[in-house]
Every structure is written in C-alpha cells, then in structure tokens.
C-alpha positions in Angstrom: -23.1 -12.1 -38.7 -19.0 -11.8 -38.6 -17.8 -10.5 -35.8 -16.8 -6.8 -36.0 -12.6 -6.6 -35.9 -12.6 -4.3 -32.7 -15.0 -6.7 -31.4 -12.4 -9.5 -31.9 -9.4 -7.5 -30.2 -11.5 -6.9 -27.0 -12.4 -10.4 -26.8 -8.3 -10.9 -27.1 -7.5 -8.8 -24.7 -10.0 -9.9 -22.2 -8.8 -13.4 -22.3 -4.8 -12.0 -22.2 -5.9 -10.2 -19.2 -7.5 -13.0 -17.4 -4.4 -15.2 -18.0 -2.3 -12.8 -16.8 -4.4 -12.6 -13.7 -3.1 -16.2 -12.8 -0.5 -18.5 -12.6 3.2 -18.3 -12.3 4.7 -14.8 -11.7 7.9 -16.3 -11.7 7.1 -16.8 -15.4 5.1 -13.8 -16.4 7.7 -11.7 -14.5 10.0 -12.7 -17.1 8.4 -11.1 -19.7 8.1 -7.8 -17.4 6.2 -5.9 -15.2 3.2 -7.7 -13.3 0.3 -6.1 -11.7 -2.3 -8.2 -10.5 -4.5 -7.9 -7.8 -7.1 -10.5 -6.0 -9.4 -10.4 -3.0 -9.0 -11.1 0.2 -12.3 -10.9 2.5 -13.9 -14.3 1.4 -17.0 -15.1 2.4 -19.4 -12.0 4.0 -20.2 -12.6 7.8 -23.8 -11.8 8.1 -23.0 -11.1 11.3 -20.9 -10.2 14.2 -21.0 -14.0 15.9 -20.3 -15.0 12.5 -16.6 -12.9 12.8 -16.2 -13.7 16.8 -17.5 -16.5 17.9 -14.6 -19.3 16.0 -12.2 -17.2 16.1 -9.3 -18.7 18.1 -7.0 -15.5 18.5 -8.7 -11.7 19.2 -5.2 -9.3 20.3 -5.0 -5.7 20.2 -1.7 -4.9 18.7 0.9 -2.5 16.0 2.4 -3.1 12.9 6.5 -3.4 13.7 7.4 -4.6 10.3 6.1 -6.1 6.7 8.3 -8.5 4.5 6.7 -9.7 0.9 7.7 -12.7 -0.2 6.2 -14.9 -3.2 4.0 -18.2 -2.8 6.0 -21.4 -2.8 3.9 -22.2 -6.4 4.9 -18.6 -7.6 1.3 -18.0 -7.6 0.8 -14.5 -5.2 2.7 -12.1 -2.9 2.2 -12.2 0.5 3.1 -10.0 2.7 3.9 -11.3 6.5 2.8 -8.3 8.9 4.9 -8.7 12.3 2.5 -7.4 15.2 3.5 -6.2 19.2 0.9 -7.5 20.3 -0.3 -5.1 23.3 -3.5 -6.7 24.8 -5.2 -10.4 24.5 -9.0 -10.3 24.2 -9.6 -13.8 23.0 -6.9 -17.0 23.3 -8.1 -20.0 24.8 -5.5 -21.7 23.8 -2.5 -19.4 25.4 -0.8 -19.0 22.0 0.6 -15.4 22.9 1.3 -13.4 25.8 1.4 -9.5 25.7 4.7 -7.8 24.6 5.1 -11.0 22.6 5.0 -10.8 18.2 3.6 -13.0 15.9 3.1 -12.9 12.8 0.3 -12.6 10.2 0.4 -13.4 6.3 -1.7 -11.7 4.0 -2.6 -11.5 0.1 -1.4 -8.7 -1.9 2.5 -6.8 -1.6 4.9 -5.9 -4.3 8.5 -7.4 -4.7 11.1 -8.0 -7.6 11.0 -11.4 -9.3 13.3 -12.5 -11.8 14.6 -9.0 -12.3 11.3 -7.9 -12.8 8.7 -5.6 -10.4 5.5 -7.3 -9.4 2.8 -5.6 -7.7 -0.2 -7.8 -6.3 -2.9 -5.5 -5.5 -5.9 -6.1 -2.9 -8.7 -3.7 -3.9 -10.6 -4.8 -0.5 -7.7 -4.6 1.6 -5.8 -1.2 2.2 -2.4 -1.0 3.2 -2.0 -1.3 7.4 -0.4 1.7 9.0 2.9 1.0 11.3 2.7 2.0 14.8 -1.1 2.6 14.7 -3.2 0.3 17.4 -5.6 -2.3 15.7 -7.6 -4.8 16.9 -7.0 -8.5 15.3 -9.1 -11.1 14.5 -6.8 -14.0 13.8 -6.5 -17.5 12.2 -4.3 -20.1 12.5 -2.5 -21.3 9.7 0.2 -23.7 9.2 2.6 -21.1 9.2 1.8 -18.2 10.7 -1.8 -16.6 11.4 -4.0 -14.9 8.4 -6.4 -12.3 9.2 -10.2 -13.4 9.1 -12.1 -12.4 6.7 -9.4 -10.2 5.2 -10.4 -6.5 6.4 -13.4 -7.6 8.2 -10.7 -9.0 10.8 -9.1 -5.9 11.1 -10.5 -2.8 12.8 -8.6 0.3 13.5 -8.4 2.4 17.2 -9.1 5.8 16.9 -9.9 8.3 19.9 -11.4 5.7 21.4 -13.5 4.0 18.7 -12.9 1.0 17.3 -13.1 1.5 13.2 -13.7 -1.0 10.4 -10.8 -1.6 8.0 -13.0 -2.3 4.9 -13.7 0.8 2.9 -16.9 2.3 2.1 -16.8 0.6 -1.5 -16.9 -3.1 0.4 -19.7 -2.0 2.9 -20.3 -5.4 4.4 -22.1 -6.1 7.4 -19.5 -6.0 10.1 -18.5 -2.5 8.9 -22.6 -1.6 9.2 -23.1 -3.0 12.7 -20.1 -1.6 14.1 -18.0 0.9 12.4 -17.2 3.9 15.3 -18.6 1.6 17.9 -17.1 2.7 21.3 -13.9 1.0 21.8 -14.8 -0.2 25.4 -18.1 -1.3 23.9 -17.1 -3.5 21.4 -14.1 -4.8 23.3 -16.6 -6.3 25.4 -19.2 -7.4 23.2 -15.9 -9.0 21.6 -15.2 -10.9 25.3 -18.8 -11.5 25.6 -19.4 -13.4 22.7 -16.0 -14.8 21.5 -14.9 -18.1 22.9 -14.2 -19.0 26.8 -11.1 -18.0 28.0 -9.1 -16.6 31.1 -9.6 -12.7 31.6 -7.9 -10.5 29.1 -4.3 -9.6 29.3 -2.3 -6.2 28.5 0.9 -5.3 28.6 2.4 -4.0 32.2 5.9 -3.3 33.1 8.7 -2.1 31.0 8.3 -0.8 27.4 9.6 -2.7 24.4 13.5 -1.9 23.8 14.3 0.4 20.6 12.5 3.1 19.3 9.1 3.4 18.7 8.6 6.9 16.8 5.4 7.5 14.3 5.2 11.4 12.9 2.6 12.9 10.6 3.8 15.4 8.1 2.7 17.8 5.7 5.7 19.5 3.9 5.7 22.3 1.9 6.0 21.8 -1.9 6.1 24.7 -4.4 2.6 25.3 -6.1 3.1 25.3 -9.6 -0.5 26.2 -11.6 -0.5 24.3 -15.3 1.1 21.4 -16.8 2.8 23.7 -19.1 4.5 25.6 -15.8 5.7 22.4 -14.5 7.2 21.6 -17.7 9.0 24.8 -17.2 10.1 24.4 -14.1 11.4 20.8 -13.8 14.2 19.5 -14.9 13.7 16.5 -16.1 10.2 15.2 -17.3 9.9 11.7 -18.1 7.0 8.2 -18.8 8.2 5.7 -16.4 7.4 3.2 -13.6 8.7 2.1 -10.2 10.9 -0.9 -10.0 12.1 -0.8 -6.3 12.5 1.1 -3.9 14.3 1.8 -0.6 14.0 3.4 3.1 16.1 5.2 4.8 16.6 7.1 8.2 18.1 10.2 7.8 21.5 11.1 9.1 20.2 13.5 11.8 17.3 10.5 12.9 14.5 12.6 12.3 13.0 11.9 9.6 12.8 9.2 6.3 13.5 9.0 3.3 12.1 6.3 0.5 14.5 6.3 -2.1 12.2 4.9 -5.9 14.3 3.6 -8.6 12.4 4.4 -11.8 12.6 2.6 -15.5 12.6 5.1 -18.0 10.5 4.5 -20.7 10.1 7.8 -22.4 12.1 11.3 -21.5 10.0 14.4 -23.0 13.0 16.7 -21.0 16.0 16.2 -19.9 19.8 17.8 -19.7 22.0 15.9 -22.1 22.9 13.4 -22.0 19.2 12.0 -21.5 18.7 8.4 -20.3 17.7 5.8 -22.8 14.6 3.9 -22.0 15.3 1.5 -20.5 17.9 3.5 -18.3 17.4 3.5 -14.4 17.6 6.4 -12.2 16.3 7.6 -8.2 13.8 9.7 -6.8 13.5 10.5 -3.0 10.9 11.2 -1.5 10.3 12.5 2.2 8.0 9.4 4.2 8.6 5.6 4.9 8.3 2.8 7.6 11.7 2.3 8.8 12.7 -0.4 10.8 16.3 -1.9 12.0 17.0 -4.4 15.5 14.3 -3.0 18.0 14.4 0.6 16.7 10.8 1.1 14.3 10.6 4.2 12.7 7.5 5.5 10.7 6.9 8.7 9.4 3.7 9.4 6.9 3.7 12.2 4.4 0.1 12.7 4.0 1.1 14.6 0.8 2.9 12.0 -0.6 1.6 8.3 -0.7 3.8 5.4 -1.5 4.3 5.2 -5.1 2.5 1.3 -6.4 5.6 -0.2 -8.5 4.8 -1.7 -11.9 2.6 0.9 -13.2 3.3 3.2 -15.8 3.4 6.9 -14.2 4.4 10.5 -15.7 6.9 12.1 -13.2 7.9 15.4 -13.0 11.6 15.7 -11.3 14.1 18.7 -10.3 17.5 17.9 -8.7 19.3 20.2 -6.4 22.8 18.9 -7.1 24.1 16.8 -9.9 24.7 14.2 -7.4 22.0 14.5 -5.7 19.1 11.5 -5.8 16.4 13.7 -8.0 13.1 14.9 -6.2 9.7 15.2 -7.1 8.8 18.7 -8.7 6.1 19.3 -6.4 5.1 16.5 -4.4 2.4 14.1 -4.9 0.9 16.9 -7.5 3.8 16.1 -9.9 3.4 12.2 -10.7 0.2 10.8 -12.7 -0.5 6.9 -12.8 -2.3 4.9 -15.8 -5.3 2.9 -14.6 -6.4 -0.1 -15.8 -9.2 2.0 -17.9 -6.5 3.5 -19.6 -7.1 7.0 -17.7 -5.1 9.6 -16.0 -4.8 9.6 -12.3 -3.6 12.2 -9.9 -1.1 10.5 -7.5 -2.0 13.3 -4.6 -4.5 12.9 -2.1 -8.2 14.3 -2.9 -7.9 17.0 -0.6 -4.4 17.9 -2.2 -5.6 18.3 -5.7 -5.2 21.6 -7.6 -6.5 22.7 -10.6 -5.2 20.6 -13.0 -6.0 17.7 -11.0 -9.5 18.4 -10.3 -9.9 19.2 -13.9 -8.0 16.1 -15.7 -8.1 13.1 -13.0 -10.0 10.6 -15.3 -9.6 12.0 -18.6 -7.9 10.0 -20.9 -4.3 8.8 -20.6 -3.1 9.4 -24.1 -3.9 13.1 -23.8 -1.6 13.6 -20.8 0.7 12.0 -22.6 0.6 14.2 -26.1 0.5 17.3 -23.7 3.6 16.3 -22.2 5.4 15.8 -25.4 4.0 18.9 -26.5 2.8 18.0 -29.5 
C-alpha cells in the first residue's frame, strides 16, 4: 500500500526536526531562529548515597550572575552560573572557602549567534533564581564545576526546608525521599553520608561588598476582559518573536527594567507608518537580574515571566510617549507563545489567567491568529 501524502509530510517533518535538534547552531543559526532543547539530569540515582556519597563538592550558596556562551563545536548553550558560596558541607579536597565564587556550567541558555536568536531549552531543568539560597551538589569539570545530575543536584532553601529542584513532571527518586526534608535534617544526613572531610564551614565576618537586593512584585496592570477589547485598547498589535533583550537598573535604583527587542513578523495594528516584517522595535517590561562590579540586583515580577527568545508570540503593546520604549498592554495576560504542538499558550502565570486564558490556552494557534486579524 502507497503511503498516504500527509503520511509522507509527517515523516518529513519528523526527520527536519530531529536534524534540527543537533549539530552546528552556528550553521542552523544562519538560516534563523533556533530553539532546541535537551536534558540535563542523566542517569536517575536510585538513591540518596547514589547523589552524595562521590560527590567531591556539597556548598550552600546564591546565584550572583549567569553568562551563556556557545560550545567550542557550536553544538549547545551553556550557561555558567557564578555562585557566593555561603557554607561548605562537603570538600575534602579544600577547593573553596566561604565568601569565595566559583563557577558552575550548565546545558540550556539563549544567546545571539550569527545575527540570529537561539534558545536551548532544558525541560528538566528550570531557570535558578538569583539571590535565593540553594544547596549544590557539584562536579568537577575541566573547566569549571557542573551540577550533578542536572536538578537532582540542586535543591532550593525555603523556610527552613530543603526543596528539590526537579519538577513534579521529572519525579525521580531524590525528589521522593527528600523533597521538604528539614533543612537541618538533610544537611546532616548530607555530612553523614558524603565523603570525609574537616567540619563544615560558613561564612563569618563582614558581608560581601556591593549590593545584594532581591524584591518580589506584583504590579498592577489594567484588566481588559476579551481579545476583541484588547484589540481596542492597544496600540499596536503585532506576530513576532524575541531576539534579545536587555536589563537595566532604573534611574532612581529601585527597581529593573528588561528592555525585549522584538522581530516583527506580522502587524494586525499599528499607527502609520507600520513596521515591515522584518522591522525591529522594544518592549519593557518591569523585572530582571541585574548585576554590575559587586552591586547584584534582582527583582521578580511574579506577573511577568521572562519572555523565551526565538519563539513566535502574539504581543499586544501601548506606548505612553512616542519616544517611549513600548509596554505590554496588560502584563503577562497580553502576550501568547506558539508551542511546539502548534497551540496557543498564555504567557501569564496559572494563577494570573483570566477568562480568555482559562478558556483558549491550548486551543489551536491558527485561530488566535485569524481572531487577531479579524477576519
């Protein structure tokens, strides 16, 4: 029996998306935007000597600063983490001394190459919070450290429990045994059972120079109701994607701002004279890890997430002043992403959704799209 023609195409695009899920981004990046992702935890520990006991480097410690860079073979971003480290649990080998940094490469990051935006994405690895206390379980590497087993190395403090970086979806066995263990708990079943070394170490004495500020913030975006009303009300409505982006401290010191540079790639409203595709313009957004010398600067807009660069998005924009950098209608609730399904995705947080998220997220991307157009 001859193969049905849609059967064909799928087989095509299966194979064009496996290729594209390898080799050379320097390459593919010069055909466009590159979004690839890969996993990063390896091999499951069945158990918790499995994670501890050859690990050579165990620290307690906060994110300072992230840098992506590309492979020397082109083949993956990494992104090197820089860590304060604040306490020593495990070191026989007296690599690093509280208030000391080191740093830690890891899979996944986003970063222009050849012109182009490339986003490596690691579905088992979320993005690490600045200025938030972890606990590391580290590995040695030629250059640097990497973090062992991906998230299964990594476990966030939090009112004094100690809590698995894997999500739910990668449930693995560290996360089971000890996900909200009792920090002092598993700090010493972590002592107990790694390997010997002298007594653990914190930091005592002066505090590191510069700044150290992390803020939380909700702000207060208008609620508009339909897709039809935000048409309305923005002023410029437009099928793009993120090609860099930027943050800065504002002038007072308060606060950040991440500045995106969007590719236009189809304007459904717009003052004239509209940008052609193609055409490049900025939106700010309130939010961003800042850093600069000694001063580190983080402030999360739990309303907002970073935007991911490379994918295709929907963004509806107002701009106070025809100067001005343009905004984002209504926060998080004004942007939709294309998946990989070729559905529509709310770029707000769950517990942020309105109506019309709740009632499209998922449906298909196509009919966001004619909506938008109106027609």
């Amino acid at each position: 029996m001859r193969p049905s023609i849609r059967a064909v195409l799928y087989s095509l695009f299966v194979v064009s998306f496996a290729l594209a899920q390898t080799g050379d981004l320097r390459q593919a990046a010069k055909q466009g935007p590159v979004v690839r992702q890969v996993m990063t935890a390896g091999d499951e520990f069945k158990d918790g000597g499995a994670l501890i006991i050859p690990c050579e480097l165990v620290v307690v410690g906060q994110i300072v600063e992230e840098q992506p860079r590309l492979t020397v073979d082109g083949a993956i971003v990494l992104t090197d983490f820089t860590i304060e480290v604040s306490e020593v649990l495990i070191d026989p080998e007296g690599r690093v001394a509280p208030g000391e940094r080191l740093v830690v490469s890891n899979p996944g990051g986003q970063m222009r190459v050849e012109g182009a935006p490339v986003r490596v994405e690691t579905p088992d690895f979320e993005p690490l919070e600045w200025l938030v206390p972890y606990i590391f379980f580290l590995d040695p590497t030629p250059e640097s450290y990497r973090f062992r087993g991906g998230a299964q190395g990594v476990w966030a403090i939090r009112d004094g429990r100690a809590y698995s970086h894997l999500t739910r979806k990668f449930d693995y066995t560290v996360r089971r045994l000890y996900n909200g263990n009792d920090l002092g708990l598993f700090s010493r079943r972590v002592r107990n059972t790694g390997q010997s070394n002298p007594p653990p170490r914190a930091v005592t004495g002066a505090k590191p120079a510069g700044e150290r500020r992390r803020e939380v913030i909700r702000p207060e975006y208008p609620k508009i109701p339909g897709l039809g009303e935000r048409r309305v009300a923005a002023d410029a409505v437009l099928r793009g994607r993120v090609v860099d982006a930027a943050v800065q401290l504002s002038e007072d010191g308060k606060t950040t701002w991440t500045d995106y540079t969007l590719e236009v790639l189809e304007v459904y409203k717009h003052p004239s004279p509209a940008p052609a595709a193609g055409a490049r313009l900025t939106a700010r957004a309130e939010g961003g890890n800042f850093a600069r010398g000694e001063d580190v600067v983080s402030v999360v807009n739990e309303l907002f997430p970073p935007l991911p660069w490379a994918r295709e998005h929907v963004f509806f924009l107002q701009r106070p002043k025809p100067d001005d950098p343009y905004r984002f209608l209504d926060g998080g609730i004004s942007v939709f992403r294309l998946d990989d399904e070729g559905k529509m995705r709310c770029h707000a947080p769950r517990e942020a959704w309105d109506f019309l998220c709740t009632s499209r997220d998922g449906s298909k991307w196509k009919d966001l799209v004619r909506d938008v157009r109106g027609r």
